[in-house]
C-alpha positions as CSV (number, residue, x, y, z in Angstrom):
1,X,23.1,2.4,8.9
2,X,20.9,2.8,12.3
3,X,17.8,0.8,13.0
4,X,16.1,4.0,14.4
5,X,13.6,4.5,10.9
6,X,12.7,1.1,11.2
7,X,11.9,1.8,15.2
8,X,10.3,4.9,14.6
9,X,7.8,3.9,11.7
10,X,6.5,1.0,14.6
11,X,6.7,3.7,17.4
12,X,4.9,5.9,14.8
13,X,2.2,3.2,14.3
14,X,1.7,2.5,17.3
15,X,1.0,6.6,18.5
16,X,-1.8,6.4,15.7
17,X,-3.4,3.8,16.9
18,X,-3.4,4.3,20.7
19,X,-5.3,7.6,18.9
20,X,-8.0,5.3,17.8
21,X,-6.4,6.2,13.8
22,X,-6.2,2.3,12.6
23,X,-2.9,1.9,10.3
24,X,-3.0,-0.7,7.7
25,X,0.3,-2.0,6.3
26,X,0.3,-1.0,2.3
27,X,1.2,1.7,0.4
28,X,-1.1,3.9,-1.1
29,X,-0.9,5.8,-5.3
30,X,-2.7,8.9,-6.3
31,X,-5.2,7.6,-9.5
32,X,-7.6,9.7,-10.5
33,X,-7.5,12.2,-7.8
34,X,-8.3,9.4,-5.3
35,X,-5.9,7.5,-2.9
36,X,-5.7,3.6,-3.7
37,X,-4.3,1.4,-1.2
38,X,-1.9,-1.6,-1.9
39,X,-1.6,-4.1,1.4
40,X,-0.6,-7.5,1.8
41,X,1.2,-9.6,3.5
42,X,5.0,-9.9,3.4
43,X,6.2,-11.4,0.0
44,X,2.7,-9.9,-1.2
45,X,4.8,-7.7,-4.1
46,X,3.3,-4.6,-2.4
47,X,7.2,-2.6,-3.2
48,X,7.4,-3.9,-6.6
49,X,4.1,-3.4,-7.9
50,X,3.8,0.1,-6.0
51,X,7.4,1.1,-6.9
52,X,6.6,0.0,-10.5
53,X,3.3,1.9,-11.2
54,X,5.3,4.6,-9.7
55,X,7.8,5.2,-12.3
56,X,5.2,5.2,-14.3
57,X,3.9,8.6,-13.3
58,X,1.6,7.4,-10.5
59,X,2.5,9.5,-7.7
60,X,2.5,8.1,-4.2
61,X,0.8,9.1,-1.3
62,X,2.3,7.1,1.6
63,X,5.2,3.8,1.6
64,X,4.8,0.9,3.9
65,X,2.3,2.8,6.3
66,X,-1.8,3.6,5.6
67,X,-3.5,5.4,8.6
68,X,-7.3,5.6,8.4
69,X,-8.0,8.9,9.2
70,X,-12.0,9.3,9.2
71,X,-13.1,12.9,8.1
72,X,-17.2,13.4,8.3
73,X,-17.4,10.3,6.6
74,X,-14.8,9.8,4.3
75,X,-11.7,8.3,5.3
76,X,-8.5,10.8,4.1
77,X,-5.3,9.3,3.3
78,X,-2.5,12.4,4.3
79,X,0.5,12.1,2.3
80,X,3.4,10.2,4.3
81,X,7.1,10.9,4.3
82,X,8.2,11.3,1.1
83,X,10.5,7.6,0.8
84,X,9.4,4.6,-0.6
85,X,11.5,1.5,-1.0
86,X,12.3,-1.3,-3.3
87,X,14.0,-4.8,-3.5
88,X,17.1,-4.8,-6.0
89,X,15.5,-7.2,-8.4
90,X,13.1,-5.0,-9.5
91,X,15.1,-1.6,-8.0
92,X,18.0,-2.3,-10.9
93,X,15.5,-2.8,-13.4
94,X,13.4,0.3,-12.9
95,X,16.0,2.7,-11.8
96,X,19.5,1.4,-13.7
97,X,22.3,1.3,-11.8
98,X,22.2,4.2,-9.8
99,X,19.8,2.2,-7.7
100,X,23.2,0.5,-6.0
101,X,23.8,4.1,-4.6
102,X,20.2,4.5,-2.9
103,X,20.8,3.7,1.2
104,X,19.3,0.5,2.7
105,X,16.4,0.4,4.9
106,X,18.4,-1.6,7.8
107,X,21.5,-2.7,8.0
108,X,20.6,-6.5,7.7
109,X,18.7,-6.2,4.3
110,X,19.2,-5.4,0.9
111,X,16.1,-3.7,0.6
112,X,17.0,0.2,-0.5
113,X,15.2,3.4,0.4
114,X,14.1,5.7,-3.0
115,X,14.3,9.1,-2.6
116,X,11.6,11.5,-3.0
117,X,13.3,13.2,-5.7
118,X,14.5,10.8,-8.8
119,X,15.9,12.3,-12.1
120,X,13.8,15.4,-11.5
121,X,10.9,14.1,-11.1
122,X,8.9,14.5,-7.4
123,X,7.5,11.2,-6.7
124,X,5.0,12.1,-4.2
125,X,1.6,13.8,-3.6
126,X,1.6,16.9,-0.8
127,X,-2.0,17.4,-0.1
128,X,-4.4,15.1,1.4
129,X,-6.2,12.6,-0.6
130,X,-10.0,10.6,-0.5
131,X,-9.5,7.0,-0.4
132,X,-12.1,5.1,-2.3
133,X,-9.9,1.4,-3.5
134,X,-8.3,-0.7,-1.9
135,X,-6.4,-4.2,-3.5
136,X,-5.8,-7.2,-1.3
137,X,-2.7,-8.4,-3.0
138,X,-2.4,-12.2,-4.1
139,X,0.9,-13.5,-5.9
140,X,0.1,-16.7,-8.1
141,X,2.5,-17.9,-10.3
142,X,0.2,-19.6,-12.4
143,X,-2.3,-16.8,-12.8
144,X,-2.2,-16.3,-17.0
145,X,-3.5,-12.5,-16.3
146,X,-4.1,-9.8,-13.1
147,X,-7.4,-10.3,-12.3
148,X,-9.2,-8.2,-9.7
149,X,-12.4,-8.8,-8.0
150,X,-14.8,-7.2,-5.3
151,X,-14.9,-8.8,-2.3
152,X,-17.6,-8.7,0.1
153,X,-17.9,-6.8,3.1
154,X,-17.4,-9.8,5.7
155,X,-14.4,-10.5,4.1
156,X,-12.9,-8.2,3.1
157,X,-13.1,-6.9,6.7
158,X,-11.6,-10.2,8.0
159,X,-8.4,-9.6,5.6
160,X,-8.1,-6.1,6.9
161,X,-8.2,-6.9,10.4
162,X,-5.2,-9.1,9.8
163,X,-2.9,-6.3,7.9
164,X,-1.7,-4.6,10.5
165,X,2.7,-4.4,11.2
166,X,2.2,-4.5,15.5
167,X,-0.6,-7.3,15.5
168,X,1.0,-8.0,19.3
169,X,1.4,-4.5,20.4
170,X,-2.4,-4.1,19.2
171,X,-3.5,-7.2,21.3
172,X,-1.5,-6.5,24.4
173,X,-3.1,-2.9,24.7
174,X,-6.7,-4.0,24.1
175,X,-6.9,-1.7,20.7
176,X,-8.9,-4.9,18.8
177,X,-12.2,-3.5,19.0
178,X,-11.9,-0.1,18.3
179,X,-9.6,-0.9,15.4
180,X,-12.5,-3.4,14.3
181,X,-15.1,-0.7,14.1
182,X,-13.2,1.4,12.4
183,X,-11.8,-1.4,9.3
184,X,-16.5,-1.9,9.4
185,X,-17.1,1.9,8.5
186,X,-14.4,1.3,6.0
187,X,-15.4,-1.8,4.4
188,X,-18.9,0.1,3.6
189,X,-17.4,3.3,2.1
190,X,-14.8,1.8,-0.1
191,X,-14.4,-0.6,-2.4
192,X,-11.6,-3.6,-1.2
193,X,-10.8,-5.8,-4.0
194,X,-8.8,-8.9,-4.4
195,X,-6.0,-8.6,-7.0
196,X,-4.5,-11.7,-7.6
197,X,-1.3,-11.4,-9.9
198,X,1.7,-13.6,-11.5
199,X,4.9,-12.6,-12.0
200,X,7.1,-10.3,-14.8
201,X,7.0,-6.9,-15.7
202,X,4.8,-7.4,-18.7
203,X,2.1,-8.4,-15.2
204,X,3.2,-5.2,-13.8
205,X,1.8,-3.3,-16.9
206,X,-0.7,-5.1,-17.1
207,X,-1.6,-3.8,-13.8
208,X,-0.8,-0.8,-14.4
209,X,-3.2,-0.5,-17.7
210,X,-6.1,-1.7,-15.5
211,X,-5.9,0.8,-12.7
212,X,-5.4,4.1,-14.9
213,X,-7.0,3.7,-18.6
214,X,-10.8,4.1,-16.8
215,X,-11.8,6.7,-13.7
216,X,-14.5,3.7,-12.9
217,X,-13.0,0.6,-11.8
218,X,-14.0,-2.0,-13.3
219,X,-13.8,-5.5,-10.3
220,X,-15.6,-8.6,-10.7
221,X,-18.2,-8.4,-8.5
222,X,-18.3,-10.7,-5.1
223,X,-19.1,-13.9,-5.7
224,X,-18.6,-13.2,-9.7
């Protein structure tokens, strides 16, 4: 398999961002007709626990890629291209064995593209979406239960500034402060959360049971 989607979703960043649209790297889920953004660091879980709440009828809005598009006020998450993808571990376990026959991202990893279109069901959104959450992700191993709480402003912007997939391209072209003043406006009109998690799928529902069973999310508050 080429290396040209991998190319092309950097290149693709990159265009966004020379247009002053900031991309952060997560994935984003349609809950309650709002856009809720998943981002972390590699490792972070972001496939797994995306790819999970997404079999449970959580449509996505966009894999890997978040751009910050800011419309009279509120920032709009537009639906990406309609592909997420998922680690075998978890793949095999949520999608049986026909997840073996899904392609790989890049030829040097096992990682494996899902289709938009899985046993029927359309796993995507097609219209443009609000986005009002956004979850830091934290794995801990020792962490008896998900727990998810506010964080400040400060920093919450300081994590942002640091999620982005071309942090080199982004210095080298001197897109820092723009890109900063965007991720403030953004701190201010949504809420970012910390969700710190352990590992198993009977986390994963727990997850999953805190984000949809109430339109209001509940967080810890910051410094709670």
């Amino acid at each position: 398999m080429s290396p040209v989607p991998y190319l092309l979703g950097r290149v693709f960043t990159l265009w966004l961002e020379l247009f002053h649209m900031p991309v952060l790297h997560g994935a984003t889920l349609h809950i309650h007709g709002t856009a809720r953004g998943f981002l972390g660091h590699s490792g972070a879980g972001k496939s797994t626990l995306t790819g999970y709440l997404n079999t449970r009828d959580i449509p996505l809005v966009t894999d890997d890629l978040i751009p910050l598009e800011d419309q009279n006020g509120t920032f709009i998450v537009q639906p990406g291209i309609p592909c997420s993808r998922m680690w075998p571990a978890f793949g095999r376990e949520f999608y049986g064995a026909s997840f073996d026959d899904f392609p790989r991202v890049h030829p040097e990893i096992d990682k494996r593209r899902i289709p938009r279109i899985v046993a029927g069901r359309d796993r995507f959104v097609t219209n443009a979406v609000p986005l009002t959450h956004l979850y830091i992700l934290e794995r801990d191993e020792h962490q008896p239960e998900p727990q998810i709480s506010r964080l400040p402003p400060a920093q919450a912007l300081v994590h942002l500034a640091h999620l982005s997939s071309i942090h080199l391209e982004i210095k080298a072209l001197g897109l820092q402060s723009t890109r900063l003043m965007t991720l403030a406006k953004l701190v201010e009109r949504t809420q970012v959360n910390r969700l710190r998690y352990g590992n198993g799928l009977a986390t994963l529902e727990h997850i999953a049971q805190l984000l949809t069973h109430s339109s209001t999310q509940s967080a810890t508050p910051p410094g709670g």
